[in-house]
N, C-alpha and C positions, 0 to 999 in steps of 0.2 A: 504494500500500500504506500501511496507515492504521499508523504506527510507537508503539511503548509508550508514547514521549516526547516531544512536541516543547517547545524552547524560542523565546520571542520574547527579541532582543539579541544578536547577537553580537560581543559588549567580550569585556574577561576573565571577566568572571562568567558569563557564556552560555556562552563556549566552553568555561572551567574545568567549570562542571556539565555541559556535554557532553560531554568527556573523560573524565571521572568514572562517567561513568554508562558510557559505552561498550569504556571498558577493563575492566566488569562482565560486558559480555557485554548490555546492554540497548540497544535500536534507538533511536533519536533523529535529529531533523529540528531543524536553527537557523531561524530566519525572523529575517531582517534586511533592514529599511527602506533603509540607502546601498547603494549598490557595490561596498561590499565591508566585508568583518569590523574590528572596531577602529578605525573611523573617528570613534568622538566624543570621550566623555569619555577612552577607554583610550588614545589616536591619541599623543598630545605631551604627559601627565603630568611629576612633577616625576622620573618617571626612579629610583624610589628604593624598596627592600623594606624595610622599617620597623617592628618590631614594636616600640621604641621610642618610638614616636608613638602610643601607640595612646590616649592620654586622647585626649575627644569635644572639640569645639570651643565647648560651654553649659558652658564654666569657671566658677566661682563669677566675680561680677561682670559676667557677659558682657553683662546687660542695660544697666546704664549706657555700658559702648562702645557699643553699637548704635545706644544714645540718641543719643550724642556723637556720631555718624558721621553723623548727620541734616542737624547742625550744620558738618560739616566737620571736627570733631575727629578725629585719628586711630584706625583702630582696627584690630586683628584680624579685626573681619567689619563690613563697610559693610551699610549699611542703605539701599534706594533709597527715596526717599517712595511712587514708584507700587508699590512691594509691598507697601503697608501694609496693603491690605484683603485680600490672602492669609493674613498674617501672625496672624489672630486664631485659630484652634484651634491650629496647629502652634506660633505662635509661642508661645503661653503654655504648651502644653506644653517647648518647648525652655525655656522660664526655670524652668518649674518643675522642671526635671531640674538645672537648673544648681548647687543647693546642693549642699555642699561632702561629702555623705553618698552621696546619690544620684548623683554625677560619680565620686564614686572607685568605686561600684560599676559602674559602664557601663566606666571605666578599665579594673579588674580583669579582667570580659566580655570587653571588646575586646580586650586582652592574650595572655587565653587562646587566641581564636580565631587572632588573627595569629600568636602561636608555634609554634602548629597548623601554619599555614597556610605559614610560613616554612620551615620547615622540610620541606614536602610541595613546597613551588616549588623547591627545592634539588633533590628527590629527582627529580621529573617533569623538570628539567633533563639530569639524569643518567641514567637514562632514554632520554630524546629527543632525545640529542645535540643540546641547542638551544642555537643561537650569535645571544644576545641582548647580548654584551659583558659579561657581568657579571664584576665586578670585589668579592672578594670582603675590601673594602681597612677595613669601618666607615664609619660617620658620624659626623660633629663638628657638634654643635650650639654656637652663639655666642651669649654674652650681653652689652650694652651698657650692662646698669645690676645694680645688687646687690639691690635687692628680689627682681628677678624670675629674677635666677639664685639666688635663697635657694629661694624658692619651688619652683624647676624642679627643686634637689638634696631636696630635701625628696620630693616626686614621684617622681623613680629611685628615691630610694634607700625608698620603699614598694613600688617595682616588683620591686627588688630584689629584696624576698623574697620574691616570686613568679619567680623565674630570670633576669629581667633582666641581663646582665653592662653596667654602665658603670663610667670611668674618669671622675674629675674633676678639670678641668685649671683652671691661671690662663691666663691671656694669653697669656705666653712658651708654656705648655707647650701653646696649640691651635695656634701658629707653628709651633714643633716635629712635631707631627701633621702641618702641613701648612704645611708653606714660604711659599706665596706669601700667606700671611696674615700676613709679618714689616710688609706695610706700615701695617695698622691694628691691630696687636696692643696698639697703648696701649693703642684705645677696647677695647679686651675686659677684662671683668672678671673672664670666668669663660668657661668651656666645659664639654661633656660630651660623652666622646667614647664610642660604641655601639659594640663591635668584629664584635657580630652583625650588624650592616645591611649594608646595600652598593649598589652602584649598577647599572642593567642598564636595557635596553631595550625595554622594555614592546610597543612595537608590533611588532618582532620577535618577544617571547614567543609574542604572540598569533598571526604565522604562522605560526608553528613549531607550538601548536595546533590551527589551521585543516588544517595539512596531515597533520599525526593524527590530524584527526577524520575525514577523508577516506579516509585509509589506513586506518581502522576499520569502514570502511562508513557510516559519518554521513552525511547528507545538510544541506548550506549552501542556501539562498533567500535571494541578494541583490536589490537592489532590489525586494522586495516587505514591503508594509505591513500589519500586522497592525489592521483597525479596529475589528473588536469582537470578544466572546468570545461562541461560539457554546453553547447550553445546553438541555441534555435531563433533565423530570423530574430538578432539583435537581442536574445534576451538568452539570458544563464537559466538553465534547464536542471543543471545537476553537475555531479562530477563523476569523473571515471577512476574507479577503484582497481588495483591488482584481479580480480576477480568480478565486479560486476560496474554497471552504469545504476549508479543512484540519483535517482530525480526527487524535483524537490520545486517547492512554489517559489520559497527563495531561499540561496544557500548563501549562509551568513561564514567570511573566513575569520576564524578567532584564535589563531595559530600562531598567537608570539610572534617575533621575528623573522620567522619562516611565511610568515604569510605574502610576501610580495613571490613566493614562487611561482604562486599558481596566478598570480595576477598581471606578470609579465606577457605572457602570450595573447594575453588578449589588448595589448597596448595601454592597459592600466595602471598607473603608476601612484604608490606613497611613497614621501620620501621619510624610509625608513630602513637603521641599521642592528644589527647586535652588538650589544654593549657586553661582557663578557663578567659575570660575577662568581666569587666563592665561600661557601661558608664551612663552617667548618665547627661539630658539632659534638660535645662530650657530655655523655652521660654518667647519670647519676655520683657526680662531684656535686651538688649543692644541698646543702642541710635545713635549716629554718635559720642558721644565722649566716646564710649565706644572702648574695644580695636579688632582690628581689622586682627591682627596676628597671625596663630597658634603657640600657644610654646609649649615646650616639656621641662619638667622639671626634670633634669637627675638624682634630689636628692632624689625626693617624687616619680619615677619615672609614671607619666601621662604626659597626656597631654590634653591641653587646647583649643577648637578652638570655634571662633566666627563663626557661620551658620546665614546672614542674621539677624533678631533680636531672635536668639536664642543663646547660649553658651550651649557647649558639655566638660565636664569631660571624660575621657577614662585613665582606669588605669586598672593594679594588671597582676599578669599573675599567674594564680593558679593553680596547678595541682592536680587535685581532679578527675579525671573522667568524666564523665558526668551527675556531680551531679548539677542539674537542681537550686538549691537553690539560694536564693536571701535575706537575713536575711538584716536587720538596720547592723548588727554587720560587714560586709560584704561591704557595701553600705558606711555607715558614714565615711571611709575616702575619697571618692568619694569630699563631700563637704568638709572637711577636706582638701585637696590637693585645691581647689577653693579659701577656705578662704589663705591659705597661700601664695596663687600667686595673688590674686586678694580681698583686701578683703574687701574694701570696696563694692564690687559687689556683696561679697556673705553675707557680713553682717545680712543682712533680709532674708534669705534666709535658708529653710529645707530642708529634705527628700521629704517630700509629696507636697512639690511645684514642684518637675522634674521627668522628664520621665525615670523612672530607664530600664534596659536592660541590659543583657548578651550575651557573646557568646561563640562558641566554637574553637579558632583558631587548624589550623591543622598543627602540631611542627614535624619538620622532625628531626631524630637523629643527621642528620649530616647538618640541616639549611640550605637546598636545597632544594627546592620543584621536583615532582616528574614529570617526562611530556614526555608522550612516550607513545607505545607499550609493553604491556604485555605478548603476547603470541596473537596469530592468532582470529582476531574479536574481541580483547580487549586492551583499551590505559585508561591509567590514566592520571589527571590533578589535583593537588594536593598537598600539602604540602607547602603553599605559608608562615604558618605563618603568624606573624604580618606584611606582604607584599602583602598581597591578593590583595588589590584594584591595590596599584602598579605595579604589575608585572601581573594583570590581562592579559589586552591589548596583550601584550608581549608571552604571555605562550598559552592564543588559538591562536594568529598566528604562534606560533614555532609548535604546536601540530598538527596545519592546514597544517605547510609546509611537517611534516614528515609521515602525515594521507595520503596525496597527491600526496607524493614522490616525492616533488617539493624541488629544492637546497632552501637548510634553511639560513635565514638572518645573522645568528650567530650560534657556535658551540653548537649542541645539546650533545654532550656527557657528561656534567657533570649533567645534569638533568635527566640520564637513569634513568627510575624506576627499570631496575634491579640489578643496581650496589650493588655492598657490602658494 
């Protein structure tokens, strides 16, 4: 039975717009490539709901770090040399978004949607009786130098008057938030602490909506690949799989990074890259006097969270492609970043004690993800960036309202995927 809906992806933004659509009362089919649902980018994220974070990663400056990281200079987002010949449409789009007019307007964008979105992942929690751990405790971000906590309070406090709630702390007072940070609270100069964020378990979430999509009548295809997109007199029909043509009224692509594969061929273009991330995850080290906080550490930039008795590293944003590799050389400042914020916890601690992982985020030029209507029997969802889990919730019920042709909760127009 050929269903209203199908999506390719099943992360959170697949199964989120499945959800979406099917607690409307609309039929829908997932098509996903592994094993099973949330296995790539969604699987071992930094673990964290964040509408706080919602500025794009094309900060004013970002070009001369990227230069820098060529060189070995430190930066926010590496630069591999073999990405360089991808790097020419998207990447001069990403610098040209990067000045300081155009980043707070994609800030603003992003904001909107994640508060959306935050707030809708709260609800569908509650709802769905889903036991992802969430801890609804805030986030404390760390600063190690005064420029860039001048900079970052400058930033809240614009977010601010868009509903942002932060608090801004010295040294002493992010020790105070969070205890086991009394041993490097010298090197702090500053903090900001988010009381709306919190922590929770992403790849749980996404069980938990695997199994109500199920219980809705939804239909999952694992281990099948989606190769091209099938096409009748100007309008997308379905896609053709290893083994059969699946049709579909309209086939929405929610495939991370991967999604501009199957939309080349048809002369469709996002201007969208893989951004390359790692985390790196040890269990059962944390007791009841261990810390209990996610922080985000804006100097070494990762981030830290407590999952039950487990702690998660998440860091690096590398642009390499889709270069699958996982080296020590790669990994070791994973711990590295650990020991410096925590270190007596990572004292005894290796490589081969944690759950190493990668993924692939999906980096819009202009730090907006993508969510709409393509052209006739085709809608993308996509380019959430290091915002996916956040703005999940948020972006299938925007997708859901304009698939529907139902009045949308908040302005769809900065998320066209066809915009320039």
């Amino acid at each position: 039975m050929k269903p209203e809906f199908q999506i390719i992806g099943g992360g959170l933004i697949g199964l989120s717009t499945a959800y979406a659509l099917l607690k409307r009362g609309a039929p829908v089919r997932i098509i996903e490539a592994r094993e099973g649902v949330a296995l790539e980018t969604s699987f071992a994220n930094a673990g964290m709901v964040h509408a706080s974070l919602a500025d794009p990663w094309n900060s004013p400056g970002v070009g001369r770090q990227m230069l820098g990281s060529l060189f070995g200079r430190p930066s926010p987002m590496t630069l591999r040399l073999g990405a360089l010949p991808s790097m020419a449409g998207w990447g001069l789009k990403f610098l040209k978004h990067s000045n300081p007019a155009r980043h707070w307007q994609a800030t603003q964008t992003n904001y909107s949607l994640a508060k959306y979105s935050a707030d809708l992942i709260t609800q569908w929690r509650e709802d769905l009786n889903i036991k992802d751990g969430c801890q609804g405790l805030g986030l404390l971000k760390i600063f190690r130098d005064e420029p860039t906590f001048t900079k970052a309070r400058a930033l809240t406090n614009k977010l601010q008057t868009l509903g942002l709630k932060a608090e801004h702390l010295s040294g002493d007072g992010a020790a105070q938030k969070e205890p086991c940070l009394a041993a490097i609270s010298d090197n702090i100069v500053g903090a900001i602490y988010y009381p709306d964020d919190y922590k929770a378990d992403a790849y749980a979430f996404c069980q938990a909506l695997e199994s109500e999509i199920i219980n809705l009548g939804g239909e999952i295809l694992t281990d099948v690949t989606a190769k091209s997109l099938l096409s009748e007199r100007g309008s997308v029909i379905g896609v053709r799989t290893e083994t059969a043509d699946l049709l579909a009224g309209t086939t929405i692509i929610a495939s991370g990074a991967h999604s501009t594969n199957l939309l080349k061929p048809l002369g469709k273009q996002i201007s969208l890259r893989p951004v390359k991330g790692y985390s790196l995850t040890f269990d059962n080290i944390v007791d009841t006097a261990g810390p209990s906080l996610p922080v985000v550490d804006d100097g070494l930039h990762c981030a830290v969270t407590p999952l039950g008795q487990s702690i998660r590293i998440a860091g690096t944003a590398e642009i390499s492609g889709f270069n699958a590799s996982m080296t020590g050389e790669q990994l070791a400042p994973l711990l590295g970043m650990l020991k410096d914020i925590y270190p007596d916890l990572a004292k005894n601690l290796s490589l081969s004690d944690g759950k190493i992982w990668h993924g692939f985020r999906p980096v819009s030029a202009d730090g907006v993800p993508f969510i709409g209507k393509i052209k006739p029997g085709l809608a993308v969802n996509t380019g959430h960036g290091h915002m996916g889990w956040t703005m999940s919730a948020g972006s299938g019920e925007l997708l859901a309202d304009l698939l529907l042709d139902v009045p949308a909760t908040m302005d769809t127009h900065p998320y066209n995927p066809t915009r320039k």
